[in-house]
VOBA-1610 file (N, C-alpha, C; in pm, whole numbers, padded with zeros to 5 digits, always signed):
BEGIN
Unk-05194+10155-11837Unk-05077+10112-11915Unk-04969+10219-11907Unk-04835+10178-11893Unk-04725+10239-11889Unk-04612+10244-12027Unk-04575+10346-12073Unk-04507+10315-12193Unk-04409+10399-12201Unk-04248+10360-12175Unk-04116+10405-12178Unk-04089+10444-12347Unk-03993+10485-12387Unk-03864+10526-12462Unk-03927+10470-12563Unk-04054+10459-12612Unk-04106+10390-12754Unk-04025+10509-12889Unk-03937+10388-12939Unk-03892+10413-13056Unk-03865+10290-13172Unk-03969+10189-13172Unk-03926+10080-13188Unk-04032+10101-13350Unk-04033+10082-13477Unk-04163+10034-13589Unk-04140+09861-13595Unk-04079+09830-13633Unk-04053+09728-13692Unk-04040+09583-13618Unk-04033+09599-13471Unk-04025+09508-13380Unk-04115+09388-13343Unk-04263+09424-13357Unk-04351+09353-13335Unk-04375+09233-13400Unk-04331+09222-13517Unk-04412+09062-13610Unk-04361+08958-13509Unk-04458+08847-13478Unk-04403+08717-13431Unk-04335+08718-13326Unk-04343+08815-13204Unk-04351+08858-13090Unk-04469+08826-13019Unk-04457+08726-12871Unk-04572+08755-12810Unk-04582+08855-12708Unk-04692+08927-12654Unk-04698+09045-12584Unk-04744+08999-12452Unk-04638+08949-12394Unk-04678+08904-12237Unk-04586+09045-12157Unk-04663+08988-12043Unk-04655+09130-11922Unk-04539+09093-11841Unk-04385+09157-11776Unk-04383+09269-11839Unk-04277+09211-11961Unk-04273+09303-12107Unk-04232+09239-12213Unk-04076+09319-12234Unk-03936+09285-12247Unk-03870+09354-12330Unk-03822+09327-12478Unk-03864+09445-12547Unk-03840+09429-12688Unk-03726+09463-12714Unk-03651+09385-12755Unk-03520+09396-12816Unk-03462+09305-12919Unk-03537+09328-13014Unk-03485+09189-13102Unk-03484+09251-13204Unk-03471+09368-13229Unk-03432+09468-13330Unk-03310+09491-13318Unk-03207+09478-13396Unk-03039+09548-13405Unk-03060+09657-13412Unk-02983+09795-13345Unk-03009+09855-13332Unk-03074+09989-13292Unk-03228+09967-13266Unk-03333+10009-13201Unk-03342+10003-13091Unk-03401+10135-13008Unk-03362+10150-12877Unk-03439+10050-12836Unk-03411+09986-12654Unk-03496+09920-12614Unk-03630+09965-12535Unk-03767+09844-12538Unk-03871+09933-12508Unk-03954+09884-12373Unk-03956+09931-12313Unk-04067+09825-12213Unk-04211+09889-12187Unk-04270+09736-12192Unk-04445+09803-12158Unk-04504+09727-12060Unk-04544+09823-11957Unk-04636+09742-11850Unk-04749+09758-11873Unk-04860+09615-11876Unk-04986+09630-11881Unk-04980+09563-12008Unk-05143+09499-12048Unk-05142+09426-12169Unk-05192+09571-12272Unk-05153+09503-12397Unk-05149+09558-12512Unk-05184+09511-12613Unk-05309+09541-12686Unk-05308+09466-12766Unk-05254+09481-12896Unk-05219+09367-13021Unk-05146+09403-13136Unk-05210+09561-13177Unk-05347+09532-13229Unk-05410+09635-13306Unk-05383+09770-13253Unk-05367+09747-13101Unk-05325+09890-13071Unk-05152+09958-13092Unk-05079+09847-13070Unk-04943+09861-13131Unk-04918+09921-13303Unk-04987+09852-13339Unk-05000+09891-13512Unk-05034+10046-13539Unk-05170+10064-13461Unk-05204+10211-13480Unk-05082+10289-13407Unk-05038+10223-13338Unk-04975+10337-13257Unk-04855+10366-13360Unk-04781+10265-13428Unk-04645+10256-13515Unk-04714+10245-13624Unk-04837+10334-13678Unk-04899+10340-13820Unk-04773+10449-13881Unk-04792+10494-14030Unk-04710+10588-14096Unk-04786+10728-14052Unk-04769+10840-14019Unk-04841+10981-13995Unk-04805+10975-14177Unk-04974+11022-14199Unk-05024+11070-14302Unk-05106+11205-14337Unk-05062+11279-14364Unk-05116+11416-14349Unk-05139+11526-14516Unk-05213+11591-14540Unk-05294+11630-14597Unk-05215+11731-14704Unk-05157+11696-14775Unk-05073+11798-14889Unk-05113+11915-14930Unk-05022+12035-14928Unk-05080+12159-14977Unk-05060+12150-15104Unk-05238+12231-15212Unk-05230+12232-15302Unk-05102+12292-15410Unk-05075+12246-15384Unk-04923+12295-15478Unk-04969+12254-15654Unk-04984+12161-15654Unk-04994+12145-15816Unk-05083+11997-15803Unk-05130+11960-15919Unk-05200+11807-15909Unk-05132+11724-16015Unk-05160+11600-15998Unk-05070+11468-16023Unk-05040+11467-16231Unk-05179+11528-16263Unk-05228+11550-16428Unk-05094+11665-16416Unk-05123+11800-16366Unk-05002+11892-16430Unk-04877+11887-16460Unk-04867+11761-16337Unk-04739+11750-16304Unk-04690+11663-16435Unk-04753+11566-16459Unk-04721+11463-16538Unk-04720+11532-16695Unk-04818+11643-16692Unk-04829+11691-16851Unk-04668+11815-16879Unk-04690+11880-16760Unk-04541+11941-16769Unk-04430+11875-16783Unk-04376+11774-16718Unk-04303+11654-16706Unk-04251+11604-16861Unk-04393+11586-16852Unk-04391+11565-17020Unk-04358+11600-17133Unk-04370+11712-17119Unk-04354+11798-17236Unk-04273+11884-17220Unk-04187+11856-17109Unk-04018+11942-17082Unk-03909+11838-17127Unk-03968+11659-17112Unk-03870+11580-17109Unk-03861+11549-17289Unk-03988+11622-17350Unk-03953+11642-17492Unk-03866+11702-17577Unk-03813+11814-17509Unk-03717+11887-17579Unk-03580+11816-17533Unk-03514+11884-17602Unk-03384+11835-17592Unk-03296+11839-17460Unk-03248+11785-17421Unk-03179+11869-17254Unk-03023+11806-17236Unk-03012+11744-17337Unk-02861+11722-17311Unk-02810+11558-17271Unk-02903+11488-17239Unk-02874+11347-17177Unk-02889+11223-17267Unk-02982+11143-17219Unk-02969+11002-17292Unk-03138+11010-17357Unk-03178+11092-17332Unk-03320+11178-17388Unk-03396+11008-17302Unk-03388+10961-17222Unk-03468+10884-17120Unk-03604+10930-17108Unk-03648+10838-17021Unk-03821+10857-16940Unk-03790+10910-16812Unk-03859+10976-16747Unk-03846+11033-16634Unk-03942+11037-16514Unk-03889+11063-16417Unk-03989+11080-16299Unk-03961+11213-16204Unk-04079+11260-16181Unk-04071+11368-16117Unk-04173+11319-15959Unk-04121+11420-15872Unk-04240+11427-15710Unk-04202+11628-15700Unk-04339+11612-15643Unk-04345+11763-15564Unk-04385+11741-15439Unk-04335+11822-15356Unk-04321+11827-15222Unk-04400+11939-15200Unk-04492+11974-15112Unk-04483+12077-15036Unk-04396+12192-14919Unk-04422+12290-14867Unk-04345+12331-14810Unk-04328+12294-14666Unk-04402+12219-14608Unk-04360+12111-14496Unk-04291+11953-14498Unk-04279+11967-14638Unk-04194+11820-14679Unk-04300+11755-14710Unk-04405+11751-14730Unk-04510+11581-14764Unk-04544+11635-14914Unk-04507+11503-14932Unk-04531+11461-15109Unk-04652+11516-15156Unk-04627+11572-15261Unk-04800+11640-15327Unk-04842+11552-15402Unk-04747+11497-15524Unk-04778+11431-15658Unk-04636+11349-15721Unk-04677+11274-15758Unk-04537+11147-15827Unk-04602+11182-15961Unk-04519+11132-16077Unk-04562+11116-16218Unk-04458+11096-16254Unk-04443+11013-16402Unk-04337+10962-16482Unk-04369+11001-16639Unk-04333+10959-16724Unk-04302+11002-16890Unk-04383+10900-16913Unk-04280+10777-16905Unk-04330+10681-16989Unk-04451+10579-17003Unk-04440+10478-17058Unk-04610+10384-17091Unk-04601+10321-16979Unk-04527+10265-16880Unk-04548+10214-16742Unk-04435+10276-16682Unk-04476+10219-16538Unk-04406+10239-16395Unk-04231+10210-16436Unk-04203+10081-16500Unk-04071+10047-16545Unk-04020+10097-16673Unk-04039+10226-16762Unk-03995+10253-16872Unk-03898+10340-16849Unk-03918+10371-16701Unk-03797+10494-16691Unk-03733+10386-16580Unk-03612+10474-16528Unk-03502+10402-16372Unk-03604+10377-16270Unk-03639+10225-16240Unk-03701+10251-16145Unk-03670+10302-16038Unk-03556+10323-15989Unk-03509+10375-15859Unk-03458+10530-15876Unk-03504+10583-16001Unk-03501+10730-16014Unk-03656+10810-15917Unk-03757+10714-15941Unk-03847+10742-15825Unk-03809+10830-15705Unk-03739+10707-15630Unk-03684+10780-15501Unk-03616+10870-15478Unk-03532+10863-15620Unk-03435+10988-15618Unk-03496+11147-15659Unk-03588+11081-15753Unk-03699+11238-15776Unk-03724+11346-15613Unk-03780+11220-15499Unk-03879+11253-15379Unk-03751+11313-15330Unk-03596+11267-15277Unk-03507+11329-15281Unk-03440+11453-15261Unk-03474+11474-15441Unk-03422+11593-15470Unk-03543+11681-15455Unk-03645+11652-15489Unk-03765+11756-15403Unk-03786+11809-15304Unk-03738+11692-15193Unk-03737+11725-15034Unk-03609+11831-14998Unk-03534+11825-15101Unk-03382+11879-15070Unk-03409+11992-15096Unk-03459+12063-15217Unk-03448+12157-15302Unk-03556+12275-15162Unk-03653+12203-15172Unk-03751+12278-15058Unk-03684+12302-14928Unk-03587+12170-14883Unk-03576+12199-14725Unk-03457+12290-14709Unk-03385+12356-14860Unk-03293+12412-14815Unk-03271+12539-14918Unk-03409+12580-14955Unk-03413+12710-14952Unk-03509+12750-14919Unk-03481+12926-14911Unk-03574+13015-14810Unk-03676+13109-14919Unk-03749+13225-14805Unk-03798+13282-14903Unk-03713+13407-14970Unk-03593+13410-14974Unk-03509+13510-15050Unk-03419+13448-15133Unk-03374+13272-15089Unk-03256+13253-15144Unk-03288+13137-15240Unk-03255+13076-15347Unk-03334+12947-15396Unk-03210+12832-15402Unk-03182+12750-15381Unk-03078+12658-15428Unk-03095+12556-15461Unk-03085+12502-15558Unk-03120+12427-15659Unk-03045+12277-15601Unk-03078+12204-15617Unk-02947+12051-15604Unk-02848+12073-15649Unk-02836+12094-15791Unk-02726+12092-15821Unk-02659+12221-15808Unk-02656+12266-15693Unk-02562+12412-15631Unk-02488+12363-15562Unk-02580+12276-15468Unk-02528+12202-15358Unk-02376+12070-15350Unk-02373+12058-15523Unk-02230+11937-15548Unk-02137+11953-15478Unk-02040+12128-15528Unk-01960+12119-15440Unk-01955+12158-15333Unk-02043+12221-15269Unk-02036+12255-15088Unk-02003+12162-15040Unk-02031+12045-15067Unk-02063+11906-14996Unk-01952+11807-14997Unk-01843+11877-15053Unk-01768+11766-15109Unk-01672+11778-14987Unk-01567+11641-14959Unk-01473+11686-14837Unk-01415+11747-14813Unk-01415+11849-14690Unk-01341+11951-14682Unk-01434+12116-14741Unk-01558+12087-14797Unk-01590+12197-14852Unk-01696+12217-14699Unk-01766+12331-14717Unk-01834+12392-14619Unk-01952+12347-14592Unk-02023+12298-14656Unk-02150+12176-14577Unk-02119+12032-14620Unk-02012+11954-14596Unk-01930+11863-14611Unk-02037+11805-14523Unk-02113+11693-14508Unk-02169+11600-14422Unk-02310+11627-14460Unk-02382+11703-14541Unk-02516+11760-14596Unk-02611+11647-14597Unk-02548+11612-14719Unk-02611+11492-14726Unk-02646+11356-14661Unk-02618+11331-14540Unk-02605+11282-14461Unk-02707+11294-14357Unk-02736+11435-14348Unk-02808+11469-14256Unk-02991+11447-14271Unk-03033+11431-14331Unk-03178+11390-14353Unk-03209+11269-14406Unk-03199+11151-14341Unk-03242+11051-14434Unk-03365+11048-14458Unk-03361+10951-14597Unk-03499+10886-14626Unk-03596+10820-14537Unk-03732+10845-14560Unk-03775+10687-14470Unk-03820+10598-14570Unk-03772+10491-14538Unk-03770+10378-14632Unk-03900+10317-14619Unk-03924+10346-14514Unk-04113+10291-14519Unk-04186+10343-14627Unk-04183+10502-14645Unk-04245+10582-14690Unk-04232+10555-14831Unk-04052+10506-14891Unk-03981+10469-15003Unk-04047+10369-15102Unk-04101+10291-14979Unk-04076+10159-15000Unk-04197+10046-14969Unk-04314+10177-14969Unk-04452+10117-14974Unk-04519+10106-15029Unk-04595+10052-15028Unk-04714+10047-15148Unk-04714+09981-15248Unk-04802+09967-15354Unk-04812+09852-15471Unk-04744+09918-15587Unk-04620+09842-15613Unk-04559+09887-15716Unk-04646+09980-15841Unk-04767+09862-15895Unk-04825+09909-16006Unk-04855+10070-15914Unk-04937+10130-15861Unk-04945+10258-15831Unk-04804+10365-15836Unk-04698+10353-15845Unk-04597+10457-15838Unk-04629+10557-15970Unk-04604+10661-15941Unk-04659+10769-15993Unk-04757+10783-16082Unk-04867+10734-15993Unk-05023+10735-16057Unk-05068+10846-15915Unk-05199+10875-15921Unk-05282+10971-15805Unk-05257+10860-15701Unk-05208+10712-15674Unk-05229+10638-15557Unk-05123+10607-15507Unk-05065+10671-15562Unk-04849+10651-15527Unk-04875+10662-15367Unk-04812+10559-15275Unk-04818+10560-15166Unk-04714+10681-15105Unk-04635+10713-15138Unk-04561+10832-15075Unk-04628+10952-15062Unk-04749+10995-15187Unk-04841+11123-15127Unk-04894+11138-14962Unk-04896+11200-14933Unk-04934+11252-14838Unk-04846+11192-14683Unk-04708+11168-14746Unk-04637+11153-14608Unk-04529+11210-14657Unk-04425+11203-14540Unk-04307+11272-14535Unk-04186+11206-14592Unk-04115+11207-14692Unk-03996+11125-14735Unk-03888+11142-14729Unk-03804+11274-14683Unk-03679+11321-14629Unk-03591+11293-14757Unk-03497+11274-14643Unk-03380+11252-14816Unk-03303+11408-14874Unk-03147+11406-14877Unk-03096+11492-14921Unk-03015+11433-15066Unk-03019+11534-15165Unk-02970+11455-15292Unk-02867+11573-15333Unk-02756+11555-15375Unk-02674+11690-15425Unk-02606+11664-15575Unk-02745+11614-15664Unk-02651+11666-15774Unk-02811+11710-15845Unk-02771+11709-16003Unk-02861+11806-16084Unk-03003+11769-16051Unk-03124+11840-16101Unk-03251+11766-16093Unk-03338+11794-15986Unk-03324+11849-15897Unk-03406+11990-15763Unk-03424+12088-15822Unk-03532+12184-15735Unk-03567+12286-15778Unk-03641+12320-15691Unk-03635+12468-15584Unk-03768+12513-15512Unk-03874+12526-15614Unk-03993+12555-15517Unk-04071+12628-15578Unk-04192+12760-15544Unk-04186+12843-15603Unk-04238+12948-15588Unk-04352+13032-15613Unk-04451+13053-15539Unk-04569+13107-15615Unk-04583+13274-15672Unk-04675+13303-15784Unk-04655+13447-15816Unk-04653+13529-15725Unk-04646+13570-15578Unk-04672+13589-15479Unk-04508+13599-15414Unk-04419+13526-15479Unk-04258+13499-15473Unk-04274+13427-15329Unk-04339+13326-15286Unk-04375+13242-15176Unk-04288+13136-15206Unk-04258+13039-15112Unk-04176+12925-15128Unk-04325+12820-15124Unk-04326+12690-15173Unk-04442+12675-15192Unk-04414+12513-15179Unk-04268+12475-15171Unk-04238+12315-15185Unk-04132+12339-15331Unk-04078+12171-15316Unk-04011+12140-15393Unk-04045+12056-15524Unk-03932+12055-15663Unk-03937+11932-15737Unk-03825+11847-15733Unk-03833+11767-15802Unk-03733+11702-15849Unk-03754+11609-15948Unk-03641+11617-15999Unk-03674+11522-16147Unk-03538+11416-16156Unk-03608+11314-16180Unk-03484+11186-16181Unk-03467+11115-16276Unk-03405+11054-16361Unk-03397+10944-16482Unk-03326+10957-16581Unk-03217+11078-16622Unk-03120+11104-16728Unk-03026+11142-16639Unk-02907+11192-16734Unk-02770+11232-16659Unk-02822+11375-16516Unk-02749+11371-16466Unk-02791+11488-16361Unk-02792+11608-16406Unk-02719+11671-16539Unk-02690+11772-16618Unk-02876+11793-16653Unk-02876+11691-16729Unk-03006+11667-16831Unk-03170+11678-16719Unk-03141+11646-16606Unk-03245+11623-16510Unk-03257+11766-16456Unk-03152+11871-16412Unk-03168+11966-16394Unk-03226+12039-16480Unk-03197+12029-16671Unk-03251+12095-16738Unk-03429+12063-16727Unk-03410+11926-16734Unk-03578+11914-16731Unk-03679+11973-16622Unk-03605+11964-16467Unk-03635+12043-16336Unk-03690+12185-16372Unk-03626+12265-16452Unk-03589+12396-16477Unk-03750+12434-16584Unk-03723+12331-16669Unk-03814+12345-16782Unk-03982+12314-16690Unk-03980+12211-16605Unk-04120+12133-16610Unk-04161+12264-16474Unk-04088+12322-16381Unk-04106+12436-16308Unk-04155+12556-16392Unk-04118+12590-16486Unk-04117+12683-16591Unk-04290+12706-16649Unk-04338+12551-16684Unk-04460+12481-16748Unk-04544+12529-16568Unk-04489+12483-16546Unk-04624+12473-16344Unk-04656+12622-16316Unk-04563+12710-16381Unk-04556+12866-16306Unk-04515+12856-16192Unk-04450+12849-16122Unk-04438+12814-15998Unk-04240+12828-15984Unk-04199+12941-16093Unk-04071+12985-16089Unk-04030+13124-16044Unk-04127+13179-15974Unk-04106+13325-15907Unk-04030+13344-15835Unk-03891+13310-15858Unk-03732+13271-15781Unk-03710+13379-15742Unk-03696+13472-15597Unk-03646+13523-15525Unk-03482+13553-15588Unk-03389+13432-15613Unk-03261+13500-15555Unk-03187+13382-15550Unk-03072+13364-15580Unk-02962+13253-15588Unk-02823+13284-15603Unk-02734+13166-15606Unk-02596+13144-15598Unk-02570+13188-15751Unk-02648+13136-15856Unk-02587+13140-15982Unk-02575+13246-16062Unk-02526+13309-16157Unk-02485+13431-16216Unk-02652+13497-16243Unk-02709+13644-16223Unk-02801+13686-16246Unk-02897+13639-16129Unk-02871+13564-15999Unk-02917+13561-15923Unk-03059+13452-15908Unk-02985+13347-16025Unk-03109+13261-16012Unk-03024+13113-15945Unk-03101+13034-15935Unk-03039+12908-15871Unk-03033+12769-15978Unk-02967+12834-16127Unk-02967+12760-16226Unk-02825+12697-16141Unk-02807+12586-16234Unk-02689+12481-16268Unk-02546+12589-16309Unk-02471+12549-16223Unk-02308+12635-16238Unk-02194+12527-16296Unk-02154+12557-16430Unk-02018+12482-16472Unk-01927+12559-16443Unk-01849+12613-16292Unk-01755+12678-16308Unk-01613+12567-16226Unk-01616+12447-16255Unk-01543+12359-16215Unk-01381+12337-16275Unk-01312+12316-16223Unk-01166+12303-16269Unk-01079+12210-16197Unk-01087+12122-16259Unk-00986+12025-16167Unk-01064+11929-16099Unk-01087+11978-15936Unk-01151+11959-15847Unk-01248+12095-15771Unk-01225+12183-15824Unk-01259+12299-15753Unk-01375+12357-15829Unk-01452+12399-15770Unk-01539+12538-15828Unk-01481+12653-15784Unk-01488+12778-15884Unk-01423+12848-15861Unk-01576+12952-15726Unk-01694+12940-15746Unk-01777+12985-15660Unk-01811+12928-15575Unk-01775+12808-15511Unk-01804+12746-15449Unk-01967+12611-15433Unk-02033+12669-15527Unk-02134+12597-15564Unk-02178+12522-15754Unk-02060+12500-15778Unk-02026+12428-15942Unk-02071+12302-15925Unk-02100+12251-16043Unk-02133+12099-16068Unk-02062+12056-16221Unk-02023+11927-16191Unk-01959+11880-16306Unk-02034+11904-16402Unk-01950+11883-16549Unk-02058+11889-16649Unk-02047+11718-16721Unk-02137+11737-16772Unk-02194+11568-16836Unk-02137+11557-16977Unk-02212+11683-17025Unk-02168+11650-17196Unk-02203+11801-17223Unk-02120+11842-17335Unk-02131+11957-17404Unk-02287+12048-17454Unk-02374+11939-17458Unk-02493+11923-17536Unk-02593+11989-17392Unk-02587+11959-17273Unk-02638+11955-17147Unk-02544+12082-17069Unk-02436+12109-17071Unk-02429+12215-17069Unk-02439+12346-17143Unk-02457+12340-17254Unk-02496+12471-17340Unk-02633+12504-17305Unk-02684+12415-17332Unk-02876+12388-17250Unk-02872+12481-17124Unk-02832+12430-17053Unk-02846+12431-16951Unk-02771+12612-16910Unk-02710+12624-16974Unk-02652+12763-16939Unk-02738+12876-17021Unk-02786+12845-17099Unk-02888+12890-17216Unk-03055+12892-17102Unk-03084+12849-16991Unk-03225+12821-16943Unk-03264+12962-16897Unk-03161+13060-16821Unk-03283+13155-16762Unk-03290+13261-16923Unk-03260+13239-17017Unk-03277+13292-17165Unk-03361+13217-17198Unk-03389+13119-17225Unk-03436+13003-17303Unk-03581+12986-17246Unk-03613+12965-17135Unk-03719+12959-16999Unk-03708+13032-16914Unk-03706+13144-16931Unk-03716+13253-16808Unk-03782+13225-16693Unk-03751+13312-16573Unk-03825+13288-16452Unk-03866+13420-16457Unk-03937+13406-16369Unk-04134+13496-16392Unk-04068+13596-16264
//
């Protein structure tokens, strides 16, 4: 068997596989040709999801009990249900978890945005520098200096967008143990760091104002231990949340709007309030 330029997932349903075949009935997707028969089952495995083995970073219980009991205090927002994911430091999902009594008590589509800002927070800091999501607002904006950021890593929507609803952030959340990409630039990321000052993967937290999600980020990192922050953009050298906005401008180049008075005092109050280790 011979097999060209395979870049095709989604092509196969209700296709027959006669010899020689071109697939092109995908918009978009490159075209593919295969000489020799093939059978489905082997097509499937071949365009299965790569699933691979998460570093212990934290487990699905900590996550959810920290989560928990950060989204209790006050943080400035609509005091919502929430959802958090941790990433490891190769990008694959460790653990999903939410607040509330089911899957739908919080945004359901804060989910995705959690995996997101996790993948973001990890894929774009190092082991000296930490940057938080919400650092990233105004770099990104037009004309500012990583203007197109967000852009650059998409989601995979397979990964998004699998599995049995009832499982989302239970231990069977189909996004564990694969890769979900995704760049997010406002509040609610967070590297993460072991006592060791190791980069270790990301969080993210999704479901209140972005002000309020960063505070909870800040807090439920705080609860994991896993805040041994190296080094940042924000005053004192951590990679907290910056209100230094005016107009349109940050005056440091890495500011984020503010939400409400209540979420920024919080929030400027965190490496006092919740220190990093």
């Amino acid at each position: 068997m011979i097999r060209k330029s395979i870049s095709i997932r989604h092509c196969f349903a209700g296709l027959s596989l006669a010899t020689p075949l071109l697939l092109s009935a995908c918009s978009g997707e490159d075209t593919t040709y295969f000489e020799g028969d093939i059978a489905e089952e082997d097509v499937s495995a071949e365009f299965a999801l790569a699933t691979f083995k998460p570093a212990p970073v934290t487990t699905q219980a900590k996550l959810r009990a920290a989560l928990t009991s950060a989204r209790a205090e006050a943080n400035g927002g609509f005091n919502l249900d929430m959802w958090a994911t941790v990433v490891d430091r190769e990008g694959v999902v460790v653990a999903v978890a939410f607040t509330g009594a089911a899957e739908d008590s919080q945004w359901p589509g804060s989910r995705n945005i959690s995996a997101q800002k996790a993948n973001t927070a990890n894929a774009f800091s190092l082991a000296g520098l930490s940057l938080s999501t919400a650092n990233l607002y105004s770099a990104v904006q037009p004309g500012q200096s990583l203007f197109g950021l967000q852009e650059s890593n998409p989601v995979d929507t397979d990964v998004a967008y699998g599995g049995a609803t009832a499982d989302y952030g239970t231990g069977k959340d189909f996004m564990i143990g694969k890769k979900i990409g995704g760049v997010n630039v406002f509040g609610g990321g967070v590297a993460l760091y072991d006592k060791a000052g190791k980069i270790v993967g990301g969080l993210g937290v999704s479901g209140d104002s972005a002000c309020a999600d960063h505070n909870v980020a800040w807090k439920t990192r705080n609860l994991l231990k896993l805040d041994f922050v190296p080094g940042g953009v924000a005053p004192g050298g951590t990679d907290n949340i910056i209100y230094d906005i005016t107009g349109d401008t940050s005056a440091g180049g890495f500011g984020h709007p503010e939400c409400s008075a209540d979420a920024t005092s919080i929030g400027e109050a965190l490496p006092t309030s919740h220190p990093l280790r």
